[in-house]
C-alpha positions in Angstrom: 97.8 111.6 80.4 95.9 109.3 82.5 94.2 106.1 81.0 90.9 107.9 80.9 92.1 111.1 79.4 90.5 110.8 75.6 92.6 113.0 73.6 95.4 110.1 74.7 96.9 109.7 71.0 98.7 105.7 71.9 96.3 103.4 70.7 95.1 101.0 73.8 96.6 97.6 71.8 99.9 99.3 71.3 99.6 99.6 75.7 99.7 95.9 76.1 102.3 94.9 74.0 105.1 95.8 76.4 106.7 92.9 78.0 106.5 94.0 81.5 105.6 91.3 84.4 105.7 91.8 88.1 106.2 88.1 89.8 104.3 87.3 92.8 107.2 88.5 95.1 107.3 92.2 93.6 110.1 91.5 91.1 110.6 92.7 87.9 111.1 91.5 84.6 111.2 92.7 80.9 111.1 89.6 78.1 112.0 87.3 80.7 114.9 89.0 82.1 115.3 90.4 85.6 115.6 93.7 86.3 118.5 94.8 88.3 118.8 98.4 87.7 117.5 99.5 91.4 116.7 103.2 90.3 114.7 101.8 87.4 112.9 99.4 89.9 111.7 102.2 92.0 110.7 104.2 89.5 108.5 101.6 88.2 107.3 100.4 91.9 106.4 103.8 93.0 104.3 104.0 89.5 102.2 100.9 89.8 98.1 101.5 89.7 94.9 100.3 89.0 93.2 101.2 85.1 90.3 103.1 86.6 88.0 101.3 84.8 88.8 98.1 84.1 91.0 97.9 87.2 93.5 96.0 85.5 97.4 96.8 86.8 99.3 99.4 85.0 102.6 101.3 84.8 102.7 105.1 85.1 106.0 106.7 84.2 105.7 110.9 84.3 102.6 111.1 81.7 103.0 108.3 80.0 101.6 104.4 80.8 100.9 100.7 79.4 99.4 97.4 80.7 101.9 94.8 82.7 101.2 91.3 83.5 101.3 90.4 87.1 101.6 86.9 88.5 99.2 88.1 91.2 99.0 91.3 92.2 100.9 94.8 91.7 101.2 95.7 95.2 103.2 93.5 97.7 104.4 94.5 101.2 107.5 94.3 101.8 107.8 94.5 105.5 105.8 94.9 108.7 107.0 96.7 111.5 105.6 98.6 114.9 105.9 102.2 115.6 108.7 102.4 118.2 107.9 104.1 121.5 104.0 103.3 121.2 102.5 102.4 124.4 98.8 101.4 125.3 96.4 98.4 124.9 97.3 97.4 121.3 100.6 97.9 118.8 99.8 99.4 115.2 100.9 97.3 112.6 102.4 99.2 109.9 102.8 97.7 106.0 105.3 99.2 103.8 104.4 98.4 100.0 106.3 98.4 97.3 104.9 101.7 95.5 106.4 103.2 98.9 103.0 103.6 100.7 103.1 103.1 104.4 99.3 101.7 105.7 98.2 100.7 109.2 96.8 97.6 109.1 93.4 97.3 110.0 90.9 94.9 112.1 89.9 92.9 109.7 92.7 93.7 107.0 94.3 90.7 106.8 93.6 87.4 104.0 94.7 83.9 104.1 94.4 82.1 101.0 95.1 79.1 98.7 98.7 77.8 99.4 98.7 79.8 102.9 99.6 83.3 101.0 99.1 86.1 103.1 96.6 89.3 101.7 96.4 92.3 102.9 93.4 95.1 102.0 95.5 98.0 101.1 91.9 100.3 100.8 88.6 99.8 99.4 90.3 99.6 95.5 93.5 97.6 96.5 94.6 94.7 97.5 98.3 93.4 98.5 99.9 90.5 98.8 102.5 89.9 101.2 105.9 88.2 100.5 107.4 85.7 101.8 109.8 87.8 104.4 107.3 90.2 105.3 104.9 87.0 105.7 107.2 85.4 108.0 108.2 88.3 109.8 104.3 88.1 111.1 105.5 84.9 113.7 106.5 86.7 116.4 102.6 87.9 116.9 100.8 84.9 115.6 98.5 83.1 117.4 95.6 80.7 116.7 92.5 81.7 118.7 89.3 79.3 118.7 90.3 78.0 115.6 91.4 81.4 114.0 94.5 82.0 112.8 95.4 85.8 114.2 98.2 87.7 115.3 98.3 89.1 118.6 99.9 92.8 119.4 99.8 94.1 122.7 95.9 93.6 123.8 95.4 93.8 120.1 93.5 91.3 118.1 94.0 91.0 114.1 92.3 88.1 112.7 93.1 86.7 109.3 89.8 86.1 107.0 90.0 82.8 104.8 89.6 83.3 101.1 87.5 80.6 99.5 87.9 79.3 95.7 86.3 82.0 93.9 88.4 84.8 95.9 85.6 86.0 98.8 86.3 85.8 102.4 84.7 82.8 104.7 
């Protein structure tokens, strides 16, 4: 059932009261304890979303779902990597997330914000941030043009926008 289907019979409070968090690295947890049952994190990567209207993170397992708590945000990309074998002007940039989703990075797809953490916009809806591997796997192509901090693939240009306080890009 999906969190807009109203014949849904789990009342909405009884959705938030399971102790799931994601930590700003993509890990795990239930009441505090890690997981560390790979299959099980998986499952539950591959069935992170947004509520469609509230757009609050949520957990879909088969037809069921609930609420979690995130320290920032569901998705995270795990790595970054470059097709092999592409030639021409300008590398792709590929970002492998944690529900599994491979995305090309875009232009202008990639955030700096507070503390130097590293953003990625996964599609219109979605957001990800990027750990702290994948973040400093970026070094290699990193460059700071004119004042910009960017990364440099090929004759590619990918500049990082600056978050201000309030979340919105400078």
């Amino acid at each position: 059932m999906s969190p807009k289907d109203p014949s849904d019979p789990a009342p909405l409070d009884f959705r938030r009261m399971v102790d799931l968090r994601l930590n700003a690295e993509g890990e795990w947890f239930h009441e505090a304890e890690p997981f560390e049952n790979l299959k099980l994190i998986a499952l539950f990567d591959r069935g992170l979303d947004l509520h469609p209207d509230t757009g609050e993170p949520i957990l879909r397992v088969a037809d069921k779902w609930c609420y979690l708590r995130c320290d920032d945000l569901p998705f995270v990309v795990r790595r970054f990597r470059t097709p092999i074998g592409l030639d021409g002007p300008g590398l792709l940039l590929i970002a492998e997330l944690n529900t599994g989703e491979v995305v090309e990075v875009g232009e202008t797809g990639l955030e700096i914000g507070a503390n130097g953490v590293v953003y990625l916009e996964v599609d219109a809806r979605r957001r990800a941030r990027v750990c702290r591997a994948a973040q400093a796997s970026l070094s290699e192509w990193l460059t700071d043009e004119d004042g910009l901090m960017a990364l440099r693939l090929g004759g590619r240009r990918l500049v990082f926008r600056v978050l201000t306080e309030g979340g919105a890009t400078a």
